[in-house]
C-alpha positions in Angstrom: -12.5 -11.6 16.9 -9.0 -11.8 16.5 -6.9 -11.8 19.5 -5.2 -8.7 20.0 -1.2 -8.2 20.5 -1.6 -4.9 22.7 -3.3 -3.3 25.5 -2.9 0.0 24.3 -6.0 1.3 23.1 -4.5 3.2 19.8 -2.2 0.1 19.0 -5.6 -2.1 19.2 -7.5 0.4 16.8 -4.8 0.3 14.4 -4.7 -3.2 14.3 -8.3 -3.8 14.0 -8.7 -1.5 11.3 -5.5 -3.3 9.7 -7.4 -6.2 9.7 -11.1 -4.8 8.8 -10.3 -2.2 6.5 -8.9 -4.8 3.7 -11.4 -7.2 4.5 -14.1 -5.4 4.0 -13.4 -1.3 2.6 -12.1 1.5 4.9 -16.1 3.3 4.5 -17.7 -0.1 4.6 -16.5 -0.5 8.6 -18.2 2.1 10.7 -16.8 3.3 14.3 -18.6 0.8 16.0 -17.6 -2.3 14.5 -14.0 -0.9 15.1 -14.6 0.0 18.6 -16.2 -3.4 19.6 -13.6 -5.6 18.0 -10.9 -3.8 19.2 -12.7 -3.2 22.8 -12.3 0.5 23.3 -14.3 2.9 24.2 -15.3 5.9 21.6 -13.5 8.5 23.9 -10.1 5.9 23.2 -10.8 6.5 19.4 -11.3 10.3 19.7 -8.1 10.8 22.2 -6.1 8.7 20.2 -6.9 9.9 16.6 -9.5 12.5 16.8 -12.1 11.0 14.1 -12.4 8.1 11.9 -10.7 9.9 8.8 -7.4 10.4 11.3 -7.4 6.7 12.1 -7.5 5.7 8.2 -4.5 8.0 8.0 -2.7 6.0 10.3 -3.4 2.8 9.4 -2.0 4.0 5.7 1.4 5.7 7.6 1.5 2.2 9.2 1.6 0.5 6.1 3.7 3.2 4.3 6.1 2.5 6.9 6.3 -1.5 6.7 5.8 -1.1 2.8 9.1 0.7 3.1 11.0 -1.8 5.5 10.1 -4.6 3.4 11.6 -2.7 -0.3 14.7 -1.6 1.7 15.4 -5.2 3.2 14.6 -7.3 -0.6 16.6 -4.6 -2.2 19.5 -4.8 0.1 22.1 -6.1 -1.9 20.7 -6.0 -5.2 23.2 -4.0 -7.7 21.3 -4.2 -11.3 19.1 -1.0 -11.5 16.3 -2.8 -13.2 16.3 -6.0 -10.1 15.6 -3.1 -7.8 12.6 -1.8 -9.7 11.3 -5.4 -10.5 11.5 -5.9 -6.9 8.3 -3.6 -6.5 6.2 -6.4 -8.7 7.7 -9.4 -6.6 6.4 -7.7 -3.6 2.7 -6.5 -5.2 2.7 -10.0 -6.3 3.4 -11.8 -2.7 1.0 -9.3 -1.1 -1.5 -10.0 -3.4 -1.8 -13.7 -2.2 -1.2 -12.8 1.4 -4.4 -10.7 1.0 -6.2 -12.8 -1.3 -6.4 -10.6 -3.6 -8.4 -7.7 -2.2 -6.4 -4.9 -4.3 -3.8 -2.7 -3.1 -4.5 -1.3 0.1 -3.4 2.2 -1.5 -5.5 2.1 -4.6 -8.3 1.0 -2.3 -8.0 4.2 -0.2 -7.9 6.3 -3.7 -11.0 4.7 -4.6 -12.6 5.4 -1.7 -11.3 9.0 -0.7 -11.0 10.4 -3.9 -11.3 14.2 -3.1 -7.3 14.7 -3.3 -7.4 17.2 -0.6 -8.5 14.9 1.5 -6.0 13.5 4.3 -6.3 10.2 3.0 -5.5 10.8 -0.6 -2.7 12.9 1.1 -1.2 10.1 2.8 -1.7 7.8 -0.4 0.0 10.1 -2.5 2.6 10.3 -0.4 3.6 6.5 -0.5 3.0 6.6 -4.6 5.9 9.8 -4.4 8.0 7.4 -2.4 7.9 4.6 -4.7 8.4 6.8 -8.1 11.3 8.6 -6.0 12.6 4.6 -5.1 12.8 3.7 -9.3 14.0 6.8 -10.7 16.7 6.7 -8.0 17.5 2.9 -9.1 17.3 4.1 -12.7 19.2 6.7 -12.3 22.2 5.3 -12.4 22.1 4.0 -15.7 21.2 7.3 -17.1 17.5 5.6 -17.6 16.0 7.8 -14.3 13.5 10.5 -16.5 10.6 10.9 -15.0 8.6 9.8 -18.3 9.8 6.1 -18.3 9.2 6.0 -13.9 5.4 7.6 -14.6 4.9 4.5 -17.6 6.5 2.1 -14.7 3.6 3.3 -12.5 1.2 2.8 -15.0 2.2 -0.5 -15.2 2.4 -1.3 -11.9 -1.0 0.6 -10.7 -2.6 -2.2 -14.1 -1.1 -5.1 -13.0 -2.0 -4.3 -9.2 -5.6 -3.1 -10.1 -5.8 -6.4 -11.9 -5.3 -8.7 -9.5 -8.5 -7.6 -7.7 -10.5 -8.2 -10.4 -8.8 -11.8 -11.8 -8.2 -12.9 -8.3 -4.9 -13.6 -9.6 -1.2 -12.8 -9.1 -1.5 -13.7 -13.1 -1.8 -9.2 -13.8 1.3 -8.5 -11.7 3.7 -11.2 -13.3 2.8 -9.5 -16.6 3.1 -6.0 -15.3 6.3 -7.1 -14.0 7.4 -8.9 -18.0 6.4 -5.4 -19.8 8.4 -3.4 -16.9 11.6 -5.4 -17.4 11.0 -5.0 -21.6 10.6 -1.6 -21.2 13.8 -1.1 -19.1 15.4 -3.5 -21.5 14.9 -0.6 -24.6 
């Protein structure tokens, strides 16, 4: 078991199912694995989250949140509409490797939860919204920002993410990330 960074038993959960869920699929891990690697008690998981379903939520705010910090930080700076898009692959790319290729923690969740009135899917939406909303609002500065061209840049992206998973590769990403920039280019 990993050590832990907090005492806090919600802060503990989260980062045990940070660590399980990618490892091994958010419906793979069951309550009790989380509980006894993050050494809580059930009544800690129930006060904190209320169920297993609420917990997955968080975990995905959690990463929605640091997804966020890290795009506004390696954009900072960057003036060229189509660097701040391309920026979205660099980052897939680098988390990719970090997470040896496990798939997108988002797409993961989709697979899983797929009932899209679920609070999961919910929550995943919500990130996808935020990153469309992130390109058309680089794109729309060049006059490029219709939503047809950002929905074909999540295609892309969703391909070359998906395919890591399967190729174990960052190789699906870097050509996601060529056809996006040749596709801004027209």
């Amino acid at each position: 078991m990993a050590a832990l960074s907090s005492s806090r038993p919600a802060e503990r959960l989260l980062e045990t199912a940070g660590r399980l869920f990618p490892l091994q699929g958010i419906r793979a891990v069951g309550i009790d694995q989380i509980l006894s690697e993050a050494g809580v008690a059930k009544a800690s998981l129930y006060q904190a989250f209320g169920s297993k379903d609420a917990l997955v939520v968080a975990y995905l705010e959690r990463q929605d949140a640091a997804d966020r910090a890290v795009y506004r930080a390696a954009v900072t700076g960057l003036a060229d509409p189509v660097d701040r898009v391309l920026v979205s692959f660099d980052l897939a790319m680098a988390a990719a490797r970090r997470r040896s290729y496990r798939g997108c923690l988002f797409l993961n969740a989709a697979t899983e939860f797929p009932d899209p009135d679920h609070p999961v899917a919910e929550a995943v939406e919500a990130h996808r919204v935020w990153v469309r909303a992130r390109w058309a609002e680089a794109l729309a500065g060049r006059g490029a920002g219709r939503t047809d061209l950002v929905e074909r840049l999540q295609v892309l992206y969703d391909g070359g993410v998906a395919g890591t998973k399967a190729s174990r590769s960052a190789a699906p990403i870097a050509l996601a990330r060529e056809m996006a920039r040749e596709l801004l280019a027209g």
